[in-house]
N, C-alpha and C positions, 0 to 999 in steps of 0.2 A: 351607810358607806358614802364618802365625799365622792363628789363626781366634777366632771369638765365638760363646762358649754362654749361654744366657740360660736363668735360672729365677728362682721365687721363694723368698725365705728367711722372707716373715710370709706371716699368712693370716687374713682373716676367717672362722672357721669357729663352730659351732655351740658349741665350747668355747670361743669367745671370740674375743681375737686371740693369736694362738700366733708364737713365733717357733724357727726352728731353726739359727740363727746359731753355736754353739758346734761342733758337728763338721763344718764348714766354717772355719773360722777355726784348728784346733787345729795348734799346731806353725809357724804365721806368724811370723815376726821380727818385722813392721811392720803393722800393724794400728793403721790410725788413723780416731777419733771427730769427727765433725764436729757439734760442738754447737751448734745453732740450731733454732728454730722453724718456720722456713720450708721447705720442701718445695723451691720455688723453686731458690733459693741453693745448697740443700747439691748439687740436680739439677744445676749448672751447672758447683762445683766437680768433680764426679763423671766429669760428662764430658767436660772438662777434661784430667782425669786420663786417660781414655778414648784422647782423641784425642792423647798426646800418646806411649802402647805403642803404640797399636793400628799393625800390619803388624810387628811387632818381637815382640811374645809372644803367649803364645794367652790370651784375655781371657775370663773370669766377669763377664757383666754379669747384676747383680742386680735385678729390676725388683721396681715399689714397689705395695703393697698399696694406696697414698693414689689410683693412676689412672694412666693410660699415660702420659702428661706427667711422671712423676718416675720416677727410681730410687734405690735403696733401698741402692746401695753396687757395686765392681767390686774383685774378687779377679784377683791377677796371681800364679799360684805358683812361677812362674818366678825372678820378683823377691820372694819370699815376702811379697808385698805386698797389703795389702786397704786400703780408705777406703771406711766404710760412715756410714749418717745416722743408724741407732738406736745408743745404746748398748746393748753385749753383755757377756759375759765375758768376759775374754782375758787370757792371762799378758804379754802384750807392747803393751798398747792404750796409744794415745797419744790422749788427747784435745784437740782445736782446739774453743777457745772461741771461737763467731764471733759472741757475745750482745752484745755492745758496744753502747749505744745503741738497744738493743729493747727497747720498754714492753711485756712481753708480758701484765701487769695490763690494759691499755689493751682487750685485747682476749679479755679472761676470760669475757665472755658469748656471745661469738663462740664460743670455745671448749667450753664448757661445753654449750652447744647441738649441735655437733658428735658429741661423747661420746655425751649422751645418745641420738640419736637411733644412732649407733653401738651404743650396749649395746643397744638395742630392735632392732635387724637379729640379735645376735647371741640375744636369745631366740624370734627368729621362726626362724633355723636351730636353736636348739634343739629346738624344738618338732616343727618336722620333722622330725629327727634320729629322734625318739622315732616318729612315724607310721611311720618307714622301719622302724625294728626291729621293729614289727608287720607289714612286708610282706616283712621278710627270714622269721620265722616260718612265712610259710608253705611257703617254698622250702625251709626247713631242714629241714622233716619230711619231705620230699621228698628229700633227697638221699643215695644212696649213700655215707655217708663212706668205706669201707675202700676203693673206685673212687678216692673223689679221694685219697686217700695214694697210691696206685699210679700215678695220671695225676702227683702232682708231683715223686714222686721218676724216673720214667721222663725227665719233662724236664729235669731234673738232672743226670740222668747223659747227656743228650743234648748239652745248651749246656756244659758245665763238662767240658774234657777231660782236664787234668791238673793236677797242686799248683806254685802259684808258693813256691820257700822263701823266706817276706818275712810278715811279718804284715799282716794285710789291714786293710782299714777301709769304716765306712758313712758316706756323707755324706749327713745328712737334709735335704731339699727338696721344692717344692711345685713342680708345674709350670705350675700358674695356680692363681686365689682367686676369691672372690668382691668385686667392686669397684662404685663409681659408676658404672663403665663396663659393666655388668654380666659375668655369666661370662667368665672371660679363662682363656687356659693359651696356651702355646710351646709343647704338642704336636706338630704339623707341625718345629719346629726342629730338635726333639728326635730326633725321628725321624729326619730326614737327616744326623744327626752319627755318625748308624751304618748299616752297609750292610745288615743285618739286623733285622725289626722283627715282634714276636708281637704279633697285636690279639685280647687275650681278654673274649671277648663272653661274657656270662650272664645273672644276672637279683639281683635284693636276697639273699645269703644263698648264693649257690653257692659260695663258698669261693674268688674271684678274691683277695680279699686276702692269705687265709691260704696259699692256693699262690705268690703273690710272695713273702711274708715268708720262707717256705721257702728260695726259691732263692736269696734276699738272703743269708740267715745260712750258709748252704753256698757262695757266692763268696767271701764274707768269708771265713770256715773254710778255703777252699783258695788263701788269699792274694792277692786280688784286691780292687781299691776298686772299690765300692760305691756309685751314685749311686742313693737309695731314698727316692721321691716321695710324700710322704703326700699324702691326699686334702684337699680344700679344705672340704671340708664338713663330716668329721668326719678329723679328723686322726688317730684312734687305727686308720685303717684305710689301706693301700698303695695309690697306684693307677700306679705304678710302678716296675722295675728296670734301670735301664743300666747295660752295665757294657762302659765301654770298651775294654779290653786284650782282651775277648772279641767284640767289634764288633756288639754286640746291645741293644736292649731289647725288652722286654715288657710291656704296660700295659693297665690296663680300660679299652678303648674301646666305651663303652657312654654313654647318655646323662648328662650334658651336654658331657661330650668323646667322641661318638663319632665314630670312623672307620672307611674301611675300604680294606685295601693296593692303593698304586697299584701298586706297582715290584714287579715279577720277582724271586720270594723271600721275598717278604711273606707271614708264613702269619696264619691264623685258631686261635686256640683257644677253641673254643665247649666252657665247660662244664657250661651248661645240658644239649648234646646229649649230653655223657657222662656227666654225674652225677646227674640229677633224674628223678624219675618222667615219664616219658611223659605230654602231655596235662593237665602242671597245669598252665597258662597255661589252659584252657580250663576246667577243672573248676575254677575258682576265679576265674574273669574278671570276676565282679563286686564281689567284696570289692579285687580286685587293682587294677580302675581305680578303686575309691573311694579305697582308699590313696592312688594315685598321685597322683590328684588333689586329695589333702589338702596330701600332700608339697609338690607342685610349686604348692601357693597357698603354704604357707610362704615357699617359695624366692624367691616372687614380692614376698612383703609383706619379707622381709629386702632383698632388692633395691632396694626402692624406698626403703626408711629407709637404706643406704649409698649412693643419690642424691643425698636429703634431705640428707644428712649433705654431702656431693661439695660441696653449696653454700655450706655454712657452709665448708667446707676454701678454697674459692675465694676468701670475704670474707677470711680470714685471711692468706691470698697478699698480699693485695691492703694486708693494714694494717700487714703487716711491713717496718719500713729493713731494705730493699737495701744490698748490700756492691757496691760500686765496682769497678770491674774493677783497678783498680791494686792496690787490696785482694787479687782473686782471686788475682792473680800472683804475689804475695808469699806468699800462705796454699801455693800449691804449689808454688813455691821452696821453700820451708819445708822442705816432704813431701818432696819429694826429695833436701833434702841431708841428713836424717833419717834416709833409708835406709840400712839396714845390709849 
């Protein structure tokens, strides 16, 4: 039976807005651009496209950094097929102009409002970004490193049991961002797409990232694809690895995506308990909830200016021509007889 994976491929994160659309995309035949302003629109052709595989292949649906009302594009690699709303890279991209008849001048101050109040979220995640590297600091001097090289090569050779001959690949992805809608992620989805799920708990600085990167570059290495989730908030760090063919992930389930295993088999790796000093949580409780509560007012004040923003996104829904559904039909007539 075909099924539906869901993640994201933008992110409002402290570096900005980030996309990782290119090693997702690589090797497509068909790979088509949908050019228009509207969120709306491009959402309806998308799913469109959606509902006309879905029960026939297994479907990548991409959802959209703009709020749960849109998404941001649906990969079929079956049909080596993708139709995404941003333009990316691609050797093989087709672009659909659907501008026809949109004054998008008309609605430059609408826009422009948007941005701005968009770049002002992404220097209030900068900002915390920076408080958090004074909270990982203190954990780092705390931690065993030569412990955590032995805790991540032991899981290594624990998940990874032998070499696929095939060259392997990473597909980079988010598995939620920061939105209007505030903190979002398909964690829980993600999870059930595998019958096996590591929830590793720790603290700023225990080395959760640098133990996925590990085991990411060692799947790869032993011929295996690679699904590897950057964080929403600072992207230069993991907060997840699936990897199908092996029926597993592993991911920091720690605040603002924590959880913890429902289902039989579900393990725990806490590497606070393996790698940090005993007792820093307590010999350092008060610098540690000042931090935190510096961080999590950032997060708060970014938050609220990609609300702010959410609103002006709405006006602009609202000022854009609509395409006609006889329009739509044709536009994915089109797409389909395109296919190669």
């Amino acid at each position: 039976m075909s099924g539906k994976n869901y993640y994201y491929l933008s992110g409002n994160t402290a570096q900005g807005l980030i996309s990782f659309s290119e090693s997702n995309l690589a090797g497509l035949t068909n790979v088509f651009f949908l050019n228009h302003p509207s969120e709306s629109l491009k959402t309806e052709l998308i799913s469109k496209v959606i509902k006309h595989y879905e029960g026939s292949f297994d479907l990548e649906i991409i959802k959209s950094v703009n709020g749960h009302e849109f998404l941001d594009g649906v990969v079929i690699r079956d049909k080596s097929l993708a139709v995404i709303s941003q333009p990316v890279k691609s050797e093989n991209i087709t672009e659909i102009d659907l501008r026809n008849g949109t004054d998008v001048d008309e609605c430059k101050d609408l826009h422009e409002k948007k941005i701005s109040l968009t770049n002002a979220a992404y220097q209030a995640f900068d900002a915390g970004l920076h408080v958090h590297d004074e909270l990982e600091k203190i954990y780092i001097n705390e931690m065993d490193f030569a412990m955590a090289n032995q805790v991540a090569n032991d899981f290594i050779s624990k998940v990874l049991p032998s070499i696929v001959e095939r060259e392997g690949h990473i597909y980079h992805r988010l598995f939620g961002t920061n939105t209007k809608d505030g903190v979002v992620n398909v964690v829980p989805e993600l999870i059930n797409s595998v019958s096996k799920a590591y929830f590793i708990k720790g603290r700023a600085g225990t080395g959760k990232s640098t133990f996925m990167k590990k085991l990411a570059n060692a799947c790869k290495d032993n011929g295996y694809k690679v699904e590897l989730y950057h964080c929403s908030f600072d992207s230069n760090s993991i907060d997840m690895v699936l990897v199908r063919e092996l029926d597993f992930c592993i991911f920091d389930s720690t605040d603002p995506h924590e959880f913890f295993p429902e289902r039989v088999g579900d393990e725990i790796v806490d590497l606070y308990e393996k790698l940090v000093t005993p007792g820093t949580d307590e010999k350092f409780s008060t610098e540690i909830n000042e931090l935190n509560n510096r961080y999590k007012s950032y997060m708060q004040k970014g938050i609220a200016h990609l609300q702010e923003a959410g609103l002006y996104h709405s006006k602009l829904e609202e000022n854009y021509k609509s395409v006609n559904q006889t329009d739509i039909n044709e536009i994915t007539d089109y797409m389909y007889n395109q296919i190669k």
